[in-house]
C-alpha positions as CSV (number, residue, x, y, z in Angstrom):
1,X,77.1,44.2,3.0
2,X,75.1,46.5,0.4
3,X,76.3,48.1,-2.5
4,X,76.7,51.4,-0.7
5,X,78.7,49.8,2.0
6,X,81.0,47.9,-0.3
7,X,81.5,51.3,-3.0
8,X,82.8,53.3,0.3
9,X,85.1,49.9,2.0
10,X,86.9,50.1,-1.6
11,X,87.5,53.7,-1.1
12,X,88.7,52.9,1.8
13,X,91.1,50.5,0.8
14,X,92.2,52.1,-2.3
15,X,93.1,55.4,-0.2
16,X,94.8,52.9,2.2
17,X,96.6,51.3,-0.9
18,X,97.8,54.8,-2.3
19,X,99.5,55.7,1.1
20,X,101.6,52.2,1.0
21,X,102.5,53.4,-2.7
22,X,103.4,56.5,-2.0
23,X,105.4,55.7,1.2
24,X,107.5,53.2,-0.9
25,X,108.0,55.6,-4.0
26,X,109.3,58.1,-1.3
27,X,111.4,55.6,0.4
28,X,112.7,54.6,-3.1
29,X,113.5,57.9,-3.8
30,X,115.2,58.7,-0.5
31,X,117.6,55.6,-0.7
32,X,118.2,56.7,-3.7
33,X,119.5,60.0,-3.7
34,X,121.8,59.3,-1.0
35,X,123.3,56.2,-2.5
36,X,123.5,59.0,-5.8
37,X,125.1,61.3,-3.8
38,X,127.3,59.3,-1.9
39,X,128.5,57.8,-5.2
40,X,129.0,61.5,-6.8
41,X,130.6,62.9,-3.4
42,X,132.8,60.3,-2.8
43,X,136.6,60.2,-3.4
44,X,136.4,58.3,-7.0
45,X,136.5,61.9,-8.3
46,X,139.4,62.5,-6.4
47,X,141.0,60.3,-4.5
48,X,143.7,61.5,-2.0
49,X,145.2,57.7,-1.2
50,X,145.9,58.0,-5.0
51,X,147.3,61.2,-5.2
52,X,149.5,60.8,-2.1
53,X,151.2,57.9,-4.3
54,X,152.3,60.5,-6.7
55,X,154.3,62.7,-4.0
56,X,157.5,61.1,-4.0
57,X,160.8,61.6,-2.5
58,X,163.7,62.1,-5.3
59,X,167.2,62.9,-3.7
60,X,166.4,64.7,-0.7
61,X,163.5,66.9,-2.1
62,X,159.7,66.5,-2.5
63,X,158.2,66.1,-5.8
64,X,154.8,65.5,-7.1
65,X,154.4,64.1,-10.9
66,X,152.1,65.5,-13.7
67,X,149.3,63.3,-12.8
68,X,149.3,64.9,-9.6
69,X,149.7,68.5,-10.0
70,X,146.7,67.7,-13.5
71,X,144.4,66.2,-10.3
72,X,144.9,69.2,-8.9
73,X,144.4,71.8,-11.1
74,X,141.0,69.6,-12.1
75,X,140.0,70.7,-8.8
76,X,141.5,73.8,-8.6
77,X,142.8,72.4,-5.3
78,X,146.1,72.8,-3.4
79,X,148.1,70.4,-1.6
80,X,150.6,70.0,0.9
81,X,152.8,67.7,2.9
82,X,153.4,67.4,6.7
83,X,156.0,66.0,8.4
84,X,155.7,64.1,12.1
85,X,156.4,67.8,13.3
86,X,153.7,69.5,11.6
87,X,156.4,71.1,9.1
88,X,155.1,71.5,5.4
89,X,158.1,70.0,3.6
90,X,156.2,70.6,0.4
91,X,153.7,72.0,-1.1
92,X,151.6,73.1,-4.3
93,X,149.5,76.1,-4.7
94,X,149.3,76.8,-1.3
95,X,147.6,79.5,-0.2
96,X,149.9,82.6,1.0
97,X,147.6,82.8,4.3
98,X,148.2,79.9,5.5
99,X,151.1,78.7,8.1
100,X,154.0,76.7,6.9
101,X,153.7,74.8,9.9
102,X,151.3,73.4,12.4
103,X,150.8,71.8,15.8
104,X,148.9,68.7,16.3
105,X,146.1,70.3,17.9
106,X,145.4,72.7,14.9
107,X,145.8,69.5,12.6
108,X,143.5,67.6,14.2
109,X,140.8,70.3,14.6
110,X,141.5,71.0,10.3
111,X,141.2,67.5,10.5
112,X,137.6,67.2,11.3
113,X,136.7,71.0,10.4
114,X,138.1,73.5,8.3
115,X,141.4,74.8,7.9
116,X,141.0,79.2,7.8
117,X,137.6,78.8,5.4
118,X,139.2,76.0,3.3
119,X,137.6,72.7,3.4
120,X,139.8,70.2,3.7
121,X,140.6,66.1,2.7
122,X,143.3,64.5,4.5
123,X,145.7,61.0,4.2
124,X,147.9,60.0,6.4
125,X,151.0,58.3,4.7
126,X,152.9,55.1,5.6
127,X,155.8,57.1,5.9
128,X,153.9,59.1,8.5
129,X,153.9,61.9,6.8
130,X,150.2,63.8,5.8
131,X,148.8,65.0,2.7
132,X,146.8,67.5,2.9
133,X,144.5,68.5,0.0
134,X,142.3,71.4,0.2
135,X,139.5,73.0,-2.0
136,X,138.4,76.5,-2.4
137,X,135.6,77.8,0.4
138,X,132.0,76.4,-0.9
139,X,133.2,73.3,-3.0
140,X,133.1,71.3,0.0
141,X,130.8,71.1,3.0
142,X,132.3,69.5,6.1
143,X,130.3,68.4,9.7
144,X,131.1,66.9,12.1
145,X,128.6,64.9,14.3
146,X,128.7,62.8,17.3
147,X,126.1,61.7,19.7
148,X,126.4,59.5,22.9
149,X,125.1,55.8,22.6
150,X,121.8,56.4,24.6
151,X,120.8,59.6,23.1
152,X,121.3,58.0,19.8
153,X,118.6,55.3,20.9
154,X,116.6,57.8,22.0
155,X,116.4,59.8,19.1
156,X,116.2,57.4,16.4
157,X,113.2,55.7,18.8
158,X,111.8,59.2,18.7
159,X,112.2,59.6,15.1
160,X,110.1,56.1,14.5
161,X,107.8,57.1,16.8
162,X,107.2,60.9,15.0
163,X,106.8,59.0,11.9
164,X,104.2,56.3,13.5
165,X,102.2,58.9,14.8
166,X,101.9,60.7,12.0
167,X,100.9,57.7,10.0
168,X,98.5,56.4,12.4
169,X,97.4,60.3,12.5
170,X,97.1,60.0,8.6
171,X,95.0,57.1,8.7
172,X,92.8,58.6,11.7
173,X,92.0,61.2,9.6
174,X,91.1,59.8,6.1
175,X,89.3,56.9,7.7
176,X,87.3,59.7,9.8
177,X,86.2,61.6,6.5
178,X,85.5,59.0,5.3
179,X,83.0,58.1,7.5
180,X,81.4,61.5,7.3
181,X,81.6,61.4,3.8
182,X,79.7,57.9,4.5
183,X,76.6,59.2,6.3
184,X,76.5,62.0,4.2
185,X,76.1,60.2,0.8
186,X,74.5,56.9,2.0
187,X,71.3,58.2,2.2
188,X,71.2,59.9,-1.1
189,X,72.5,56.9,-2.9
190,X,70.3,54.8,-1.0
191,X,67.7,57.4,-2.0
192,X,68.8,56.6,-5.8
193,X,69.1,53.2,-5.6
194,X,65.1,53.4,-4.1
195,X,64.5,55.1,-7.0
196,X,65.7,53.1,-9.4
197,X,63.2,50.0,-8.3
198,X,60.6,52.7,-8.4
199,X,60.2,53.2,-4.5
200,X,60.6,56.8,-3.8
201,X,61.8,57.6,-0.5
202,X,61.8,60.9,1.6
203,X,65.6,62.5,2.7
204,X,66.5,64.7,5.6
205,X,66.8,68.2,3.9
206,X,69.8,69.4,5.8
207,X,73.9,69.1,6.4
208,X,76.1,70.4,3.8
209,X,74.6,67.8,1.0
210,X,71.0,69.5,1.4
211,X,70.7,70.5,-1.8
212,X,71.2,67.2,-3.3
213,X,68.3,66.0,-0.8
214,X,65.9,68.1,-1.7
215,X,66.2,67.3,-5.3
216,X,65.9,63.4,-5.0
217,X,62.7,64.5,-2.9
218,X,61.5,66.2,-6.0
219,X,62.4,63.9,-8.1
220,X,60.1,61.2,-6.0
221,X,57.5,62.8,-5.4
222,X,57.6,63.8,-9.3
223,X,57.7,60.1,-9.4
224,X,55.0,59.4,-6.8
225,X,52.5,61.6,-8.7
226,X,53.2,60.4,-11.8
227,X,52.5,56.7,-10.7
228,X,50.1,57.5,-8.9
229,X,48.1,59.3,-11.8
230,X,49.2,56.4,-13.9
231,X,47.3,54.0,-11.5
232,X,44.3,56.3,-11.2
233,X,44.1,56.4,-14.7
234,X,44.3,52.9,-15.2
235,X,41.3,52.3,-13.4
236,X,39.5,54.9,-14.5
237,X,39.6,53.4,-17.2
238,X,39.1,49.7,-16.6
239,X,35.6,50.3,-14.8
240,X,34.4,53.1,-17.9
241,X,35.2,49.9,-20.0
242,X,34.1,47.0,-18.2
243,X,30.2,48.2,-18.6
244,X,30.0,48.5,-22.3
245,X,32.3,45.6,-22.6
246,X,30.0,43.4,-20.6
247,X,26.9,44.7,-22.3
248,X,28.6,43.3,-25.8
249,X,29.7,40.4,-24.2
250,X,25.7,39.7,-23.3
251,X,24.7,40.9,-27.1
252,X,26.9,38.8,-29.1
253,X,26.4,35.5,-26.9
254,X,22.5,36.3,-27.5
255,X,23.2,36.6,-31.1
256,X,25.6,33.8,-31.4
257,X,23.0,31.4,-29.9
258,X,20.1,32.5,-31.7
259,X,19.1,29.9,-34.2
260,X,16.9,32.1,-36.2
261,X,20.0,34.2,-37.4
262,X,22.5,33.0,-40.1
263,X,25.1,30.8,-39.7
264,X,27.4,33.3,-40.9
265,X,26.2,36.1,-38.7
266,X,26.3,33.8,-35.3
267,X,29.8,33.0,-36.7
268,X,30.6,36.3,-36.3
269,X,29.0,36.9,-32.8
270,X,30.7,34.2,-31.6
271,X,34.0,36.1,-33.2
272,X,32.8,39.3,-31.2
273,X,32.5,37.1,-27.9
274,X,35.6,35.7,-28.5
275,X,37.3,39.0,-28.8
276,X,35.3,40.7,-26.1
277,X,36.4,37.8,-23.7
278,X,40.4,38.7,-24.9
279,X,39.8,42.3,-23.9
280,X,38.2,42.1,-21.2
281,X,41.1,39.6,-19.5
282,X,43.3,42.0,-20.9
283,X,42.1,44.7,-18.7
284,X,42.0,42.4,-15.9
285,X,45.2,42.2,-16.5
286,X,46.3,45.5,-16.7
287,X,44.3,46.4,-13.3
288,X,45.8,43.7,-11.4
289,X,49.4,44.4,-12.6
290,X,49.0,48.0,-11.3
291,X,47.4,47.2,-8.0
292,X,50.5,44.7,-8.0
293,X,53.3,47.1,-9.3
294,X,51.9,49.8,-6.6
295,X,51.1,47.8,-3.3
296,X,47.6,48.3,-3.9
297,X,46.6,44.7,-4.3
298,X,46.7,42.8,-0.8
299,X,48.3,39.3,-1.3
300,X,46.0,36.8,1.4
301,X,48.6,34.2,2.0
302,X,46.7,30.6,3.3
303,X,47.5,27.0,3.3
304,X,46.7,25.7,-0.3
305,X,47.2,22.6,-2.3
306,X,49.3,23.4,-5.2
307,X,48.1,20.2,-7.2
308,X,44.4,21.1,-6.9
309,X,45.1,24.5,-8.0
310,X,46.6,23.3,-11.6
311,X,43.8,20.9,-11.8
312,X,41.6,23.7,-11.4
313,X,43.1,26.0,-13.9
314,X,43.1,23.1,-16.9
315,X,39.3,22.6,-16.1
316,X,38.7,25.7,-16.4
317,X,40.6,26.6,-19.6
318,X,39.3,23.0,-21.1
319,X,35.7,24.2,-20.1
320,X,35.8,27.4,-21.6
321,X,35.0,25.8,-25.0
322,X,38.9,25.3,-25.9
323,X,39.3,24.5,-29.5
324,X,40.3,21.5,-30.9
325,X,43.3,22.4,-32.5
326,X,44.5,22.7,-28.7
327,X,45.7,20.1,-26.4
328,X,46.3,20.2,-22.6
329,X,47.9,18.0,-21.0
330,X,48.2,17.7,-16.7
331,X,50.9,15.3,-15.2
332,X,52.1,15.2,-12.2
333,X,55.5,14.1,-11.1
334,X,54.4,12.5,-7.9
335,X,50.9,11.3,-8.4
336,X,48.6,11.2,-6.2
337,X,50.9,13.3,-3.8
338,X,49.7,16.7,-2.4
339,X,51.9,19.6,-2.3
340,X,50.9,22.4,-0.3
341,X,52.6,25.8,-0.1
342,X,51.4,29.5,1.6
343,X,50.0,31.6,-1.5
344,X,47.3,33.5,-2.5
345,X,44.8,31.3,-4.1
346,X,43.3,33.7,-6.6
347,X,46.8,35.0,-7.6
348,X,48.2,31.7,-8.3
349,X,45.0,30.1,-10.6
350,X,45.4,33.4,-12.6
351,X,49.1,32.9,-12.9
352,X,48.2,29.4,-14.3
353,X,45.5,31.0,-16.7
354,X,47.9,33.2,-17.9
355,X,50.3,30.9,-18.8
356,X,47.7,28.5,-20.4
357,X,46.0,31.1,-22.8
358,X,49.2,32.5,-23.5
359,X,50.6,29.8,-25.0
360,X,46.9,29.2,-26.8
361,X,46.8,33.4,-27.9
362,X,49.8,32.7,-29.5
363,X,49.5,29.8,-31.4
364,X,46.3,30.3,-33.3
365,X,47.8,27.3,-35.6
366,X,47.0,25.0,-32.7
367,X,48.9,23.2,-30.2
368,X,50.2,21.3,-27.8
369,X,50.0,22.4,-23.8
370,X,51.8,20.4,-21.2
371,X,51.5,22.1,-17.2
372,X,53.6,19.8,-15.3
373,X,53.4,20.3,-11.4
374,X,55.7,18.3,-8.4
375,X,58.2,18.7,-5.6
376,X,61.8,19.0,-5.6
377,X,64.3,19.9,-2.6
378,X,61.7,21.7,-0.8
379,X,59.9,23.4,-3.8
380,X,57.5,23.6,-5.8
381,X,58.1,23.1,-9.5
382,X,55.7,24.1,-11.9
383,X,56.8,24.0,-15.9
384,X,54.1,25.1,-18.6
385,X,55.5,24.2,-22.2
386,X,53.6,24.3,-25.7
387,X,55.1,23.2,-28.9
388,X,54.0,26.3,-30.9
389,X,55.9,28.8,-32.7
390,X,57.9,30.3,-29.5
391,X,59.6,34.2,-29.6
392,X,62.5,35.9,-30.9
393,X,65.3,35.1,-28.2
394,X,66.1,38.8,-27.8
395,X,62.6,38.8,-26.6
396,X,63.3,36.0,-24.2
397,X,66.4,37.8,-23.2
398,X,64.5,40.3,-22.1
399,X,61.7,38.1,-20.4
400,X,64.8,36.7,-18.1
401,X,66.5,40.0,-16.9
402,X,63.5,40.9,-15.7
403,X,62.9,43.9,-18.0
404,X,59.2,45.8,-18.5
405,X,57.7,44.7,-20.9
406,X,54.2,46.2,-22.7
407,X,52.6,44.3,-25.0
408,X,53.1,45.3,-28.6
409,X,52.4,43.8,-32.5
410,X,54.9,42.1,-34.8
411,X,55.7,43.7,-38.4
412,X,52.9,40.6,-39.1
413,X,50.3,42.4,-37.0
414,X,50.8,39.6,-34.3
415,X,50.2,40.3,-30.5
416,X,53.6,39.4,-29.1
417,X,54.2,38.1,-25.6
418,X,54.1,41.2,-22.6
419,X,51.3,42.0,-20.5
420,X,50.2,38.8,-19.0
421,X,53.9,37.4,-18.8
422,X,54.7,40.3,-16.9
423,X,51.6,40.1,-14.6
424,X,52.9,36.3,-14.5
425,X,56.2,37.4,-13.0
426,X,55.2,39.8,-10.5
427,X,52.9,36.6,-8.7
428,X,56.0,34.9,-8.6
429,X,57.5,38.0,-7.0
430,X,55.0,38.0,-4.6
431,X,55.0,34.4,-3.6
432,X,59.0,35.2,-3.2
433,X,59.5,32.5,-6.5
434,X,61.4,32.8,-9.4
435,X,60.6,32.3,-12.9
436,X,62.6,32.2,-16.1
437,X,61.7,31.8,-19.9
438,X,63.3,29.3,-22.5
439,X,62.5,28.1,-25.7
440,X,61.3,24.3,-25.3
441,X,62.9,21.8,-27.5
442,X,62.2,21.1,-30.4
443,X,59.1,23.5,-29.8
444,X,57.7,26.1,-28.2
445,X,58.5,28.7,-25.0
446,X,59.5,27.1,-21.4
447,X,59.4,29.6,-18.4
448,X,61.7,28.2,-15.4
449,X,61.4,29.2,-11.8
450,X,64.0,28.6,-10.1
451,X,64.9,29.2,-6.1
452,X,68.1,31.2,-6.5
453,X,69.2,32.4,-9.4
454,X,67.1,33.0,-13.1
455,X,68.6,31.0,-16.0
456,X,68.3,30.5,-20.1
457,X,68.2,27.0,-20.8
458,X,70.2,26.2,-24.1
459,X,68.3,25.9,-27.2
460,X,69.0,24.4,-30.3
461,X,67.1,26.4,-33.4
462,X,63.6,25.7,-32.1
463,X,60.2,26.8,-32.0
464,X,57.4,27.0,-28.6
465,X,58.2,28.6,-25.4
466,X,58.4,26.2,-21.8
467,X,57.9,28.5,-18.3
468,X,59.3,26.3,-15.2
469,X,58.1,28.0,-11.7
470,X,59.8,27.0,-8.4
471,X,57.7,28.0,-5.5
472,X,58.8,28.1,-1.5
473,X,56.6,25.1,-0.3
474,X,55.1,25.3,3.2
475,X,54.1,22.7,5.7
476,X,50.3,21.6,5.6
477,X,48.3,23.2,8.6
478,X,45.8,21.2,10.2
């Protein structure tokens, strides 16, 4: 699942997490205000059980204490008493209207409705006798509701059902935008994310989001002009140079072995050689990192034996008149064993020069070189450490997320490490590797490659720089 996938199944859940909120608030709410309202409408205000035991019987005649006739006029309510005949044999307040007495059909239909427009509480006695409180018209609101067994079923199963079906309905719906909002925006943030790595892609310039589509299409092929002027430029450039550069290169190795000249002046041929030989791998460099950055340099992948390789690089370092103030060391951690992996032979010996002359670039104090080469779980593990003076670890930092890099100077006018790191990485890339950068202990820079995941190593205050490679190691074809 991609990014763009797992950004819309979060809305999705988060949508479905705010309906189960928002269903229990509500339900919250509802139980609420009836268990509010219940409590307010319920006979605690007034209680007629408690008022009826204030209606007493005092020789012969009906009376009703001060707490009683005080409930009342709280109220405003009036009150009387029925006997088993439907007789009011007492009374307070009560409306002129009203009848004085009553048959038992008319009390039970008060009973359960209204009496005239007066709403109406009831309590039958022990004694038998009723008391009969009522309120003026709107304090009270009276129903009454009854429904057979069956239909009650029926209905309440309805009810669920309504309330299913609108859920489900709910659900339905935002799930359905969702999934049009979905293919709507997956292609543009695709299209971004494309963009981001520097791979431009073309979008379909129609549907409501069209206008967001036609400007990422602008924006790449902004982008795919602008690289590709940048790449044309580049080598432009390199093949103006490589000409005059080879011409001095010819001159000043002419000079620097002509024994009739000064020592002092082959000295400084040999300087200009030296320097010549820097540039002109440094525009290697930068043509091969372009072809490499823009697809334009075909990787040939073949069988190839990983040990002669770094063998082969060594030599040719050691042969190219290394100076004695360096050191390289080979070692194997399997002697004698061959380890092939599919790579591109050409790629991989300059990845290996790079490394090498990187480490002897910068350390012009001297040093020591170690390239290490073996197997390990399936993979080929190559570590190329120096003891020399190493880089600032915010530099390193940088060298393991990955980041571009161009090679710039120090406050001491030092080249620091960039271009032919970065060409470095992008081999790996291509040979599906990984590589990561540490400072080697107690000295100098270690670059690890590593199958899945790129790592610091932990350093102590040190100097020198150690690069481990871990390559994919393929079968030997016969």
């Amino acid at each position: 699942m991609n990014t763009v996938q797992r950004f819309f199944r979060r809305y999705i859940f988060s949508t479905i997490g705010i309906m189960i909120l928002f269903l229990t608030v509500n339900l919250v709410l509802l139980f609420t205000i009836i268990i509010v309202g219940s409590m307010s409408g319920s006979d605690d205000a007034f209680s007629v059980g408690d008022f009826s035991d204030h209606i007493v019987l005092q020789d012969g005649n009906w009376v009703a204490d001060d707490t009683a006739l005080s409930m009342l006029q709280d109220q405003s309510a009036w009150a009387m008493l029925l006997d088993e005949n439907g007789d009011v044999v007492w009374q307070q307040n009560l409306p002129e209207n009203l009848p004085r007495s009553y048959t038992s059909a008319e009390v039970a239909s008060f009973s359960r409705w209204y009496l005239e427009d007066y709403p109406v509480k009831i309590w039958t006695r022990t004694d038998s006798y009723l008391v009969v409180v009522g309120y003026q018209p709107g304090a009270l609101v009276k129903y009454y509701f009854s429904l057979e067994w069956p239909y009650m079923g029926v209905m309440l199963g309805g009810i669920a059902a309504v309330f299913l079906i609108n859920l489900l309905l709910i659900v339905f719906l935002i799930l359905r935008n969702t999934r049009k909002v979905e293919r709507a925006m997956t292609p543009i943030l695709q299209g971004i994310q494309n963009l981001s790595h520097g791979n431009p892609s073309h979008l379909d310039e129609q549907g409501e989001l069209a206008e967001i589509n036609a400007g990422l299409n602008r924006a790449a092929d902004y982008m795919r002009k602008k690289d590709n002027t940048r790449a044309e430029w580049i080598r432009g450039v390199s093949h103006d140079i490589r000409t005059p550069l080879s011409m001095v290169l010819g001159y000043a190795s002419e000079l620097e072995d002509d024994r009739a000249l000064p020592q002092e002046a082959r000295k400084q041929a040999g300087i200009i050689r030296r320097e010549s030989e820097k540039m002109k791998r440094l525009i290697d460099d930068l043509n091969l990192t372009t072809k490499l950055e823009y697809a334009l340099q075909p990787v040939h992948f073949k069988d190839v034996d990983w040990v002669e390789i770094s063998r082969q690089a060594v030599s040719e370092v050691l042969n190219s008149g290394l100076d004695s103030r360096y050191e390289i060391v080979f070692a194997e951690t399997q002697p004698g064993r061959s380890i092939h992996l599919l790579g591109d032979e050409g790629l991989l010996r300059r990845m290996l020069d790079n490394l090498l002359r990187n480490s002897i670039t910068h350390n012009p104090q001297g040093c020591k070189i170690v390239l290490s080469v073996g197997e390990k779980n399936g993979y080929c593990l190559c570590t190329v450490s120096d003891d020399g003076v190493g880089i600032a670890p915010e530099f390193l930092k940088e060298l393991n997320r990955g980041d571009d890099i161009a090679s710039t100077q120090d406050s001491d006018g030092k080249t620091e490490h960039g271009l032919g790191l970065k060409l470095v990485a992008q081999i790996v890339k291509a040979h599906q590797g990984t590589i990561s950068f540490a400072n080697n202990t107690p000295h100098g820079l270690e670059s690890i490659k590593h199958e899945q995941k790129d790592f610091l190593t932990a350093s102590t205050p040190s100097r020198g720089l150690e690069v481990k490679i871990t390559l994919p190691i393929q079968p030997h074809f016969s």
